[in-house]
N, C-alpha and C positions, 0 to 999 in steps of 0.2 A: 629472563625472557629473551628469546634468541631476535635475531636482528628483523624487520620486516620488511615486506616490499608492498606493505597494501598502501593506498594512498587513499587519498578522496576521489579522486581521477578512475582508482580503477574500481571503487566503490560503485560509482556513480554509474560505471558501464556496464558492473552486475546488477544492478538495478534496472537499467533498464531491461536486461530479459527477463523481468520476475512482473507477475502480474500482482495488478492491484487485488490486496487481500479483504479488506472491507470497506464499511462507511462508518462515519460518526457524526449525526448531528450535534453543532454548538450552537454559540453566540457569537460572533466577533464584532467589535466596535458598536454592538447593537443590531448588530443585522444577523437573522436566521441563516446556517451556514451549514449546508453538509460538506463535509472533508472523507476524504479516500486517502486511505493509508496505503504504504509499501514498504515491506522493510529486509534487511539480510542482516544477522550477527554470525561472526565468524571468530576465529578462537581469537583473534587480538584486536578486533574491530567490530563496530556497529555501524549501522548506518539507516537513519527513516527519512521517506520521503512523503509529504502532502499535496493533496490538490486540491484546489477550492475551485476546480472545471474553468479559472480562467491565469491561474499560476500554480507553477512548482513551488516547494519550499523542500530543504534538504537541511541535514545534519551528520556528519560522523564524529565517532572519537574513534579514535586510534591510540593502543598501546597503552603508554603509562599516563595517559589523559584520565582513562575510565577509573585507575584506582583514585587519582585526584578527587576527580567527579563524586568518587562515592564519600570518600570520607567529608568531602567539604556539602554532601545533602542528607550525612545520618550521622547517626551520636558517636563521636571519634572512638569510645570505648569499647564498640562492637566490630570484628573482624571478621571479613571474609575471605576467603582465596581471590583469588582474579578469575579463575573458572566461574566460582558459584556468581561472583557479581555478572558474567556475561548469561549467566542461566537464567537468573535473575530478572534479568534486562527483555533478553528472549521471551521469556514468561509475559513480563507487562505487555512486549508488542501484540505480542501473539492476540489481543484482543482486550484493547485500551479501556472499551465499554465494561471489564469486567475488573477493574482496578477500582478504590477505593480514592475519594478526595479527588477525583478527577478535574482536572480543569484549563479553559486555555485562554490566552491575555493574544490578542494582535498589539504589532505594537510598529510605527514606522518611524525607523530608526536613521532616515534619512528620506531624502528625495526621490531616490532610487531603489530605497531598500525595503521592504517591508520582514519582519521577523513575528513567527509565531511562539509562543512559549508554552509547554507545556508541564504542567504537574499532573504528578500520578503518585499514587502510594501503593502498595499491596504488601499483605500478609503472610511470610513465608517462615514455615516451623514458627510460629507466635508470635514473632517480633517482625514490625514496620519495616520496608526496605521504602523507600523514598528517592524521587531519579525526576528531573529536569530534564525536559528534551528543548534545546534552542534553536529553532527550526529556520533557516533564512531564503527570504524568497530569493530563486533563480534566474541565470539567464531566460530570455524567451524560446531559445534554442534550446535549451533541455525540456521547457514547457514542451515543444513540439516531439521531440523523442519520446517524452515519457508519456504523453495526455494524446497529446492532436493526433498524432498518423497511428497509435491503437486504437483509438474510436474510430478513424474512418475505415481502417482496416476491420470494425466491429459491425460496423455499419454495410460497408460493399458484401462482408460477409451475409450478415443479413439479406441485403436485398439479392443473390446469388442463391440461397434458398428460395425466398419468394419466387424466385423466375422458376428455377427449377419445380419449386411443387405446381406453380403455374402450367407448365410446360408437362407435369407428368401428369397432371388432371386432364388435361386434352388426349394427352396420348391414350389414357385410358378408356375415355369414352369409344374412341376409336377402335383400340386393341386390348380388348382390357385384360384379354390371358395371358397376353404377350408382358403382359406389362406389372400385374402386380407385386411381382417380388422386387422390383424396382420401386415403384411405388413406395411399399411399407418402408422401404428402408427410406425414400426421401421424405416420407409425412413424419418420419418417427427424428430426423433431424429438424426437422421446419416446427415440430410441434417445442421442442429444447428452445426457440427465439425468444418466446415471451420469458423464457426462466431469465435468459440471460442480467438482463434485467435491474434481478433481486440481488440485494446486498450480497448474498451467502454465493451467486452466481458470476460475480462482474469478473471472476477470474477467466471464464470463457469468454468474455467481450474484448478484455483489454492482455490481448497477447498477441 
């Protein structure tokens, strides 16, 4: 495997311009919790990010960490490339809720620290692949990079439609020939807010 320059650092910077891809309701410590996922796999790195709406938690591996990873979480007698393990890996993100043995442990691993842990199993050509994701919460400062200024920037958006379909509702009454091709094209964006929303949506809110 040739030499790398990806780190966590510059991980962490691709992530931020990737919007959040889903949700997943848990459990954590006892308390109902929805989490939002983000992730990027790359030919010799991974990396997932969570938010529980009032912290990040992040995770990469890089390089000869993943083939580690793999053998020390399935049956040492079964071999894969380091491609298929990153496909593999890819596959699980792509939509956690559709993984088998699902499950997640909070756990506070210090005064400062909280870490999430994640098990996941899925079925690939017949046999088990098996992958721990060790998720640890972040600076507050990447909380705001990656969470706070996408939501307000989701939110100003928002209310920038309302003013405007405001604003073209009047004009209408006034000029309304003048005015409806304008119109449809702003009712037909202001009507997309409520989508935003929904799970399958939050990729339009949070970019």
């Amino acid at each position: 495997m040739a030499v790398s320059t990806t780190t966590s650092s510059t991980l962490l910077a691709k992530l931020e311009q990737i919007n959040w891809c889903y949700s997943i309701s848990t459990t954590l410590l006892g308390v109902d919790t929805n989490l939002l996922v983000k992730f990027i796999v790359e030919e010799n790195a991974y990396a997932i990010m969570l938010t529980d709406f009032s912290s990040t938690y992040f995770e990469c591996l890089i390089g000869n960490k993943i083939e580690e990873s793999f053998n020390r979480y399935n049956n040492k007698s079964r071999r894969l490339t380091y491609q298929q393990i990153l496909q593999y890996i890819a596959e699980l993100l792509q939509d956690l809720k559709a993984t088998n043995n699902l499950s997640f442990e909070k756990i506070e691993t210090d005064c400062h620290t909280t870490r999430i842990n994640v098990k996941a199993s899925k079925m690939f050509n017949k046999q088990k692949f098996d992958w721990r994701f060790y998720i640890i919460s972040t600076e507050p400062q990447i909380f705001l990079k990656h969470f706070s200024l996408p939501v307000w920037r989701g939110l100003m958006h928002y209310y920038q439609l309302n003013q405007l379909s405001q604003d073209s509702f009047l004009n209408d009454q006034m000029n309304p020939q003048d005015n409806n091709a304008h119109n449809n094209h702003v009712n037909e964006d202001f009507n997309l807010v409520p989508l935003m929303i929904e799970d399958s949506k939050l990729k339009d809110v949070f970019r």
